[in-house]
Every structure is written in C-alpha cells, then in structure tokens.
C-alpha positions as CSV (number, residue, x, y, z in Angstrom):
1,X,0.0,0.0,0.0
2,X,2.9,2.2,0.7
3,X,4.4,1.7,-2.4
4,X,1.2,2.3,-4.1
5,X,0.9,5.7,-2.4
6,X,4.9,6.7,-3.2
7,X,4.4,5.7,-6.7
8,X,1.2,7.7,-7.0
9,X,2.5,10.8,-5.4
10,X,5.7,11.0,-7.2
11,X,3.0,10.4,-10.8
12,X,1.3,13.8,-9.1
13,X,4.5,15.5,-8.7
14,X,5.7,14.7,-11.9
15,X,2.6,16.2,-13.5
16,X,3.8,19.8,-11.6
17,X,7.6,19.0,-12.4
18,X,6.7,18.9,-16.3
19,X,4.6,22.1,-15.7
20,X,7.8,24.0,-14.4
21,X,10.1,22.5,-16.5
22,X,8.0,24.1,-19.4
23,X,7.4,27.3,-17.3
24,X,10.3,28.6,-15.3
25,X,12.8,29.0,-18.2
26,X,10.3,31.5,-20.2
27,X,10.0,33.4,-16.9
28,X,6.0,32.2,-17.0
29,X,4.6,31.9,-13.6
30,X,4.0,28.1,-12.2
31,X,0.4,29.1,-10.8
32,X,-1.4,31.0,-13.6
33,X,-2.8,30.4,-15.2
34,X,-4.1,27.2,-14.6
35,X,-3.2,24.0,-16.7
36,X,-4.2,24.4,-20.2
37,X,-4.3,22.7,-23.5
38,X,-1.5,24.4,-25.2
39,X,-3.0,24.6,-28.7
40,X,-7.0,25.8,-28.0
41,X,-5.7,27.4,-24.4
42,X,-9.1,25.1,-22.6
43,X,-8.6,25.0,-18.9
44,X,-8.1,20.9,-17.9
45,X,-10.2,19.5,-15.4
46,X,-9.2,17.5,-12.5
47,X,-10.4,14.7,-14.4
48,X,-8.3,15.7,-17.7
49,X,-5.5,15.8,-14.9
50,X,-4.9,12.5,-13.7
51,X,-1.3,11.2,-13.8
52,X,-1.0,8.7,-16.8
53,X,-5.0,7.9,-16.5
54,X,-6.3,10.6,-18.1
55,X,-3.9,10.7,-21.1
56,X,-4.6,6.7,-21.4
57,X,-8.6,7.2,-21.6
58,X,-8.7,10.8,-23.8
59,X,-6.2,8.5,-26.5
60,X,-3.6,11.0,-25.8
61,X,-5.0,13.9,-27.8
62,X,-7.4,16.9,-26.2
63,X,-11.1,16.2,-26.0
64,X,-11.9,19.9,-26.8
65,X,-9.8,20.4,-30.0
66,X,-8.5,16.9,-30.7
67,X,-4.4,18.0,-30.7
68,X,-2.1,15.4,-30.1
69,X,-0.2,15.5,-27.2
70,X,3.1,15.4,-26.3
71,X,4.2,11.9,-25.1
72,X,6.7,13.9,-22.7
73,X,3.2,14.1,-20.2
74,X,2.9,10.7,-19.3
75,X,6.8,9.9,-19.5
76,X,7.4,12.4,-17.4
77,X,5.1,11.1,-14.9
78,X,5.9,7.3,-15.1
79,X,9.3,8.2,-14.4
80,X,8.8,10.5,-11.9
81,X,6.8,8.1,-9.9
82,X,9.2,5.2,-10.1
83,X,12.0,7.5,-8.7
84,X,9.4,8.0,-5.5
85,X,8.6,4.2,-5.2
86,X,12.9,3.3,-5.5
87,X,13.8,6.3,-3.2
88,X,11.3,5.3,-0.7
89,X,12.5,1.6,-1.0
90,X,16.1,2.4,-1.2
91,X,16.2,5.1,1.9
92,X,12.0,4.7,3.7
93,X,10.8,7.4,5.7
94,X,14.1,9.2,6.6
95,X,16.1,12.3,6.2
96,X,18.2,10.8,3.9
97,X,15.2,9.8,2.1
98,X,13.7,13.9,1.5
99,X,17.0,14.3,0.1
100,X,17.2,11.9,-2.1
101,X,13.1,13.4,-3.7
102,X,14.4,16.7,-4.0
103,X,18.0,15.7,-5.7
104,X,15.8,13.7,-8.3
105,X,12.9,16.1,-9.0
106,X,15.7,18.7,-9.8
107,X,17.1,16.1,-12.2
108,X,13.4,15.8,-13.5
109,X,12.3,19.2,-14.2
110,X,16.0,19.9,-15.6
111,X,15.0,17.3,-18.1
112,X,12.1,18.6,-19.1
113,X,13.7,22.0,-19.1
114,X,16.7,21.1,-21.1
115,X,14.4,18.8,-23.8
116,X,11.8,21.8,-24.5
117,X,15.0,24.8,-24.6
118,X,18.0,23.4,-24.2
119,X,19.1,25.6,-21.1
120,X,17.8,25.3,-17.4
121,X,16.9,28.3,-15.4
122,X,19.4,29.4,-12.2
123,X,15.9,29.7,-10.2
124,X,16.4,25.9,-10.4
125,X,19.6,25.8,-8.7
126,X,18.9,28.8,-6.4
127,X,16.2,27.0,-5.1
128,X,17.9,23.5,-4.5
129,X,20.9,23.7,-3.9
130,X,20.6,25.7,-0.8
131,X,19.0,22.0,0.5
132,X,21.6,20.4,-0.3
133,X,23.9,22.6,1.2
134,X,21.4,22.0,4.8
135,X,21.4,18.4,4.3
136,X,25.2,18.0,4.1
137,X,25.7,20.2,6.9
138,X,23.7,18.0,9.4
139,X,24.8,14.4,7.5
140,X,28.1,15.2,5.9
141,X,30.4,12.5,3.6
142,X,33.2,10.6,5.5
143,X,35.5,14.0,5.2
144,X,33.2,17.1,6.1
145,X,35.0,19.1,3.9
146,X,34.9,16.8,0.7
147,X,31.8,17.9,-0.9
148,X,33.0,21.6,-0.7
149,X,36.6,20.4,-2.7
150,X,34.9,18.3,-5.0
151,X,32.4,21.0,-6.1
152,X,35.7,23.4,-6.6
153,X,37.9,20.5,-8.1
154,X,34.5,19.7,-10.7
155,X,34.4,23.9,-11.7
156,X,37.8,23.9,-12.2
157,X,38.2,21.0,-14.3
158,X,35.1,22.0,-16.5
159,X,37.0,25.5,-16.3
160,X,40.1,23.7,-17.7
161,X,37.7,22.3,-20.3
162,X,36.8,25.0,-21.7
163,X,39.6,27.2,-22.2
164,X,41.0,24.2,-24.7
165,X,37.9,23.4,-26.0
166,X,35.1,26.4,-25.5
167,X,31.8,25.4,-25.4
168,X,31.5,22.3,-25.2
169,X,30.0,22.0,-22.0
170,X,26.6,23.9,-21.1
171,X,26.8,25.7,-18.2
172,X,23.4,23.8,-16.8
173,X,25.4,20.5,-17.3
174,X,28.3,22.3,-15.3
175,X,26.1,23.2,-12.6
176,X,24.5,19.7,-12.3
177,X,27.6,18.1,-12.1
178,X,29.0,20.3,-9.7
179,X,25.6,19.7,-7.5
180,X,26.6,16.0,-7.4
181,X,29.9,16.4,-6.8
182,X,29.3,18.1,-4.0
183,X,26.3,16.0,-2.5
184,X,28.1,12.3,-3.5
185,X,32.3,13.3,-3.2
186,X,34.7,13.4,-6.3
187,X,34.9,9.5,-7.0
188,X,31.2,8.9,-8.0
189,X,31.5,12.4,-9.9
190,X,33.9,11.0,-12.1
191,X,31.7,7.8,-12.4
192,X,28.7,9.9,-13.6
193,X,30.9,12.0,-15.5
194,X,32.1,8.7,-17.6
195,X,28.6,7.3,-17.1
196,X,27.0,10.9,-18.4
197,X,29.8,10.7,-21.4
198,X,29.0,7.0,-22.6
199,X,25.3,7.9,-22.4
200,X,25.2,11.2,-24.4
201,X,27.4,9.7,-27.1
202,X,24.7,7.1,-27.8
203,X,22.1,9.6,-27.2
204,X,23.5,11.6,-30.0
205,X,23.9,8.8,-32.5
206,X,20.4,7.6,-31.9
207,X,19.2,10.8,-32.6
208,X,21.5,11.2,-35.3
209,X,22.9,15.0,-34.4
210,X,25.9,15.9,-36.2
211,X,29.5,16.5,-34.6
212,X,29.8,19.5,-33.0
213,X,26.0,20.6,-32.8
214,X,24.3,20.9,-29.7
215,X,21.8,18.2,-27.9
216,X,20.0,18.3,-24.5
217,X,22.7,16.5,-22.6
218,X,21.1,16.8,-18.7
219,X,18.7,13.4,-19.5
220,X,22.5,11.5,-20.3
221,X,23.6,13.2,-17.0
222,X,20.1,12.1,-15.0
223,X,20.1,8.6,-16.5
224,X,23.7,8.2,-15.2
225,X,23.3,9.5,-12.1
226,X,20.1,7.7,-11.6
227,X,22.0,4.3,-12.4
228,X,24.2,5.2,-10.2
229,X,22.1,5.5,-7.2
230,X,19.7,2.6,-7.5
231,X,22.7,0.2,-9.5
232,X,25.8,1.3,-7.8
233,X,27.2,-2.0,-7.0
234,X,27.1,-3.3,-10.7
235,X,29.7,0.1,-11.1
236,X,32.1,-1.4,-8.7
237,X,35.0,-2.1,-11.4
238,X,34.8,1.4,-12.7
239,X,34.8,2.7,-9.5
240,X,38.0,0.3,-8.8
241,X,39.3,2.2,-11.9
242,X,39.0,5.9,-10.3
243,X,40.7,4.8,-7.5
C-alpha cells in the first residue's frame, strides 16, 4: 500500500515538475494560469488531470480540440513516480530519504527544461541547492570538507575544459555536475561524468545529431546519475578504476 501511495504521489509530482520544467525557463509563472491545452488554451479539469489515466482514456489527444499531445506528459510522470517508489525503498521514511526526492525532482524538471530549450533556469539551482547545502551540513560524507573540494575541483576541471575546447560544455550541465559532486564526493562524480559521457554519445547517435552541434545532454547526466544510485554496485570495477 505504501508503495502504491509513493508511486502515486511522485505520478502527481511529476505532473507539476513537467509544468515547471515548461514554465520557469520563459519566466512564465508556475500558478497561472491554470493547466491548459496548449493549442486551444481550454482550462483541464481534474479529471483531464490525472497522472497517466487521463492521457490513457482521452487516447492522448485533447477532447476539446482533438491536438495530439506530447508523449513527454505521461513519461514524465511514469518516471517521476518510479523515482518516489525506489527512493522510498532504497532510503524509507528518513532524512536521507527527503533528500534523495528533492536531488531527483531537480534532475526531473531539468530534463524537461533542457528537452523543451535546451538551457535550465538558475531559479532551479537557487532553489535546491541551498538544500543540499542544509542536508550535508547535518549528514556530511566521511570528510566534512569533501563535498565543498569536490564541487571546486569539478568547476575547475570544466573550467580547464573550456579554455581548450570552449563550449563544449553547457553551463546547466556544469552546474549539475557540480551539485553532485558536492552531494556524492569526487569518485562517484567521475563515475557519472564517464557514465554521463557513454550515455550522451549514444544519445547523439540515436538521434543522429551531427559532430559539434548541440543536444539536450542533462537526460544523459540524469540517467547516469540515476543508475548510479539505485545500481551502484554493478559500477564497482569502474569505481575500482577511479581509485
């Protein structure tokens, strides 16, 4: 019944994650108006709103004007409630456990964010990372100072980076990685940084982008990181490898 009820309530959440995602880069506010089709602007009802149901019954198109919609919708929320369900089964009830929800929706609505504009909004990170910052404060790694040097090691090296390559890194995928290095330590930033690296090359022949051009890179990042967290131990001979 639990995991019912964490499964459902990330679904909900994931419903208002894909509304912000969509929202807060083209400084729209995330409260008006009110859920809309986004072709014939008709308000949704709470019955046009429920998680992965109501796209399932209305065949995925509006029942006012008929427009398809996107297949981002009930993704979003499928995903979004199995990273509830593990979380809660990987850390239960627990402090750990809030931290853990609000590292992953940030990797959620970045998704979205980065698949709809290619660029995530700094309100994001002003609004998360001070959470993180609380959370490793009261439950800090094995050295209390090693998410502070990892973060500065990570901006460096992606500083590095750039002044022999410039721009190939966005600064959204800087700022991610940097939020993990300093939440996880140095070692499993390198893993999700080779993970991350793997992931978006694949991601960029699948979807056949030319060399050089531009592609959302944060889902590579979020898939890796989410492997990471829920499959670490199959990781254990790259980890072996960083040291």
């Amino acid at each position: 019944m639990i995991d019912f009820f964490m499964f459902f309530t990330g679904m909900v959440m994931g419903s208002f994650f894909h509304l912000v995602g969509e929202r807060l880069p083209m400084k729209r506010s995330i409260l008006f108006p009110r859920s809309h089709c986004g072709a014939c602007k008709e308000p949704l009802s709470f019955h046009d709103m429920l998680p992965l149901v109501s796209y399932i019954v209305l065949k995925g198109s509006c029942k006012h004007c008929g427009t398809r919609l996107s297949l981002l919708y009930p993704l979003v929320e499928l995903l979004t409630g199995v990273l509830f369900l593990l979380v809660y089964r990987h850390a239960g009830f627990s402090f750990e456990g809030l931290f853990l929800v609000s590292l992953c929706s940030l990797f959620v609505i970045a998704v979205v964010s980065d698949l709809f504009y290619m660029r995530v909004p700094n309100e994001l990170f002003l609004f998360f990372f001070p959470l993180f910052v609380i959370y490793r404060m009261l439950e800090p790694l094995f050295i209390w100072w090693e998410g502070a040097a990892s973060l500065l090691i990570c901006l460096l090296l992606f500083y590095s980076l750039e002044h022999f390559k410039p721009n190939s890194m966005g600064g959204a995928d800087v700022k991610l990685f940097g939020v993990l290095a300093f939440c996880f330590g140095f070692k499993p930033f390198l893993i999700i940084l080779f993970l991350s690296s793997v992931t978006g090359m694949v991601y960029a022949k699948v979807f056949s982008y030319k060399a050089n051009e531009p592609f959302p890179f944060v889902p590579a990042i979020a898939c890796s990181f989410w492997f990471y967290l829920f499959c670490g131990d199959l990781l254990n001979p790259i980890g072996d490898f960083f040291g």
